[in-house]
C-alpha positions in Angstrom: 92.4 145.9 143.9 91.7 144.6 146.7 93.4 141.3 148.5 91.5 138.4 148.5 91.6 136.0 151.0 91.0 132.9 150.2 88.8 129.8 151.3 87.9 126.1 150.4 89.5 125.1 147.0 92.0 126.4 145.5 91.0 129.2 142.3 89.1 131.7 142.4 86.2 129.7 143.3 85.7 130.2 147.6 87.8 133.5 147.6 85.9 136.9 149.3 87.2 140.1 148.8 88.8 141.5 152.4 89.7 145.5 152.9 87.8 148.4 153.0 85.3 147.9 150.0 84.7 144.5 151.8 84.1 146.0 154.8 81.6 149.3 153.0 79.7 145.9 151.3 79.4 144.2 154.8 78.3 147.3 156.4 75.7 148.2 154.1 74.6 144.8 154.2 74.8 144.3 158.0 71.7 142.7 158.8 70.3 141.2 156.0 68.8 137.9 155.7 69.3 135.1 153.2 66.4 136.4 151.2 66.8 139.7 151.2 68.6 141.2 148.1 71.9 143.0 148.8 72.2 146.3 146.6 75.2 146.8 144.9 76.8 150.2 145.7 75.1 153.5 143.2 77.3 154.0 140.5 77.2 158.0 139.8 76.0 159.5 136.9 78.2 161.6 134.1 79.2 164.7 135.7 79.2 163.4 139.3 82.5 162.8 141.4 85.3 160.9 139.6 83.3 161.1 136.3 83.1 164.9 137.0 84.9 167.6 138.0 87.1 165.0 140.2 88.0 162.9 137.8 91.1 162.4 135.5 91.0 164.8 132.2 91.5 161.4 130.1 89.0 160.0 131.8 86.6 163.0 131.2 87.9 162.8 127.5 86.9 159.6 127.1 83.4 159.9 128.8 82.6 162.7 126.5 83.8 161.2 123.5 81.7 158.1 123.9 78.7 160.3 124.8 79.2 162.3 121.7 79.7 159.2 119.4 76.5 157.7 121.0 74.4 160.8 120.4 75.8 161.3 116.5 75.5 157.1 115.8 71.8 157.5 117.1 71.4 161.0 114.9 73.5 159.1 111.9 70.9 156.1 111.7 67.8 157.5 109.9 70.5 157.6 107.1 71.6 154.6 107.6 75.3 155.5 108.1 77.7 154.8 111.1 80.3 157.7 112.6 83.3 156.1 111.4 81.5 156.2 107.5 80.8 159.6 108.0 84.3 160.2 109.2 85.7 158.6 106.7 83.2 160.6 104.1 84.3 163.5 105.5 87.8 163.3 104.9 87.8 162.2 101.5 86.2 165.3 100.5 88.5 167.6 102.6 91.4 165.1 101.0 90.4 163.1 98.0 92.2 160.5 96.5 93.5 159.1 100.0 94.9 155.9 100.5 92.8 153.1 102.2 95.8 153.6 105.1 96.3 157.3 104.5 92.4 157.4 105.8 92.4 155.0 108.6 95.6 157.7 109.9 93.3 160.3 109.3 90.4 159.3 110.5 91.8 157.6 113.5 90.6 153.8 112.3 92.4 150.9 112.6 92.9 149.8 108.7 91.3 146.5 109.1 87.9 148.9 109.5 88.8 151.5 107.1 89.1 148.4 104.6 85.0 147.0 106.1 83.9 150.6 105.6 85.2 151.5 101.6 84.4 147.8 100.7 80.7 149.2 102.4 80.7 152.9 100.6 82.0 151.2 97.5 79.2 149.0 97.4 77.1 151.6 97.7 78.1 154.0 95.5 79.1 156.3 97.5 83.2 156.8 97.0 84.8 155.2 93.6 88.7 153.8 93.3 91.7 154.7 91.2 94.6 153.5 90.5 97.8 156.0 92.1 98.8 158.0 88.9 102.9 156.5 90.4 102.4 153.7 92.5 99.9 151.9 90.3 99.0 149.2 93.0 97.7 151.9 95.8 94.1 152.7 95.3 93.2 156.2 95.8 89.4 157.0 96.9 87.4 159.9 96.2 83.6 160.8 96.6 80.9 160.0 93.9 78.1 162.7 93.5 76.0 160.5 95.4 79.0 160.6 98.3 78.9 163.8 98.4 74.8 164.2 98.5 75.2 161.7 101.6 77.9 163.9 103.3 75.6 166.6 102.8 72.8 165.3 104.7 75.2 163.8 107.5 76.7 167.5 107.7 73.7 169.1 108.5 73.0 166.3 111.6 77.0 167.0 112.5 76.2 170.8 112.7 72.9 170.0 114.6 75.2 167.7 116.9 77.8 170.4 117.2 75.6 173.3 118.5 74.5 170.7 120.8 78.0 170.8 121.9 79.2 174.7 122.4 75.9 175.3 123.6 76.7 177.4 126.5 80.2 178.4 124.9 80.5 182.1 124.1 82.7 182.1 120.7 85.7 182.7 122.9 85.4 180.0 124.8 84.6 177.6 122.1 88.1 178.7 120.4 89.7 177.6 123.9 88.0 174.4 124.3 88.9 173.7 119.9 92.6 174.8 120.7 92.8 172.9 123.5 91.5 170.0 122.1 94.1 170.0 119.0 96.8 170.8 121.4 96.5 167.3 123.3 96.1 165.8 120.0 99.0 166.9 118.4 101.3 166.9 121.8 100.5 163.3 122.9 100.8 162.2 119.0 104.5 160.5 119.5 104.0 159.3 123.5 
């Protein structure tokens, strides 16, 4: 960050940033009169400099996650459900009878959301409750027919969604890139 020096009162009211980005921003604006509108410097687009190639891997990560979750949220809309729905859909029929915190672990949801999105699915008929056959106060969840009609439709946007992603990946590759991807996740787990 850098220093500020500062001027008049005291805060951060009167203070002007002084270093090299202070010096780029005067440069650029060298010249200019009170009426003229100072540009603020281009931000680049995905792909270019430090959100490219040059850039940190978590920082790619993150960039393409949020792209990805952008482009299925917009997909998932005509049916009117949300990623983390679909998620959590999702895993209850590759595990049903999860716990309300046994699917925000799984699905990667904090469980004050997990709680928003069953109380949402429940409402709509789309996942039922049971009582643990043991541990009679945990609830266990599983998918209703009309769940599992839902999931359906959201699958086949997911696939759609998916191509979109290995397009340009020969099978190969695309097992690298999955492997890869499951490799961070599982060695960064406990850090």
């Amino acid at each position: 960050m850098a220093a500020m020096q500062k001027r008049g009162k005291s805060g951060t009211a009167g203070r002007r940033p002084v270093g090299k980005a202070a010096g780029r921003r005067a440069a650029a604006n060298a010249g200019s009169t009170a009426g003229d509108v100072l540009l603020a410097p281009s931000v680049p687009a995905p792909g270019e400099g430090k959100r490219g190639e040059q850039g940190y891997l978590a920082y790619l990560l993150r960039q393409a996650h949020a792209a990805s979750r952008l482009s299925m949220e917009r997909a998932l809309a005509e049916l009117g459900v949300t990623s983390p729905q679909f998620v959590v859909l999702t895993m209850l029929k590759a595990y049903p009878g999860l716990s309300g915190a046994d699917l925000a672990r799984v699905a990667l949801l904090t469980p004050q959301t997990v709680s928003v999105i069953i109380r949402n699915l429940e409402r709509d008929g789309a996942i039922r409750k049971t009582p643990h056959p043991v541990h009679g106060r945990v609830l266990q969840w599983t998918l209703t027919g009309h769940g599992t009609a839902l999931l359906e439709k959201c699958r086949h946007i997911a696939q759609a969604q998916e191509r979109r992603l290995a397009a340009g990946l020969d099978p190969r590759s695309e097992q690298v890139v999955r492997r890869w991807l499951s490799k961070i996740a599982t060695d960064l787990q406990d850090t």
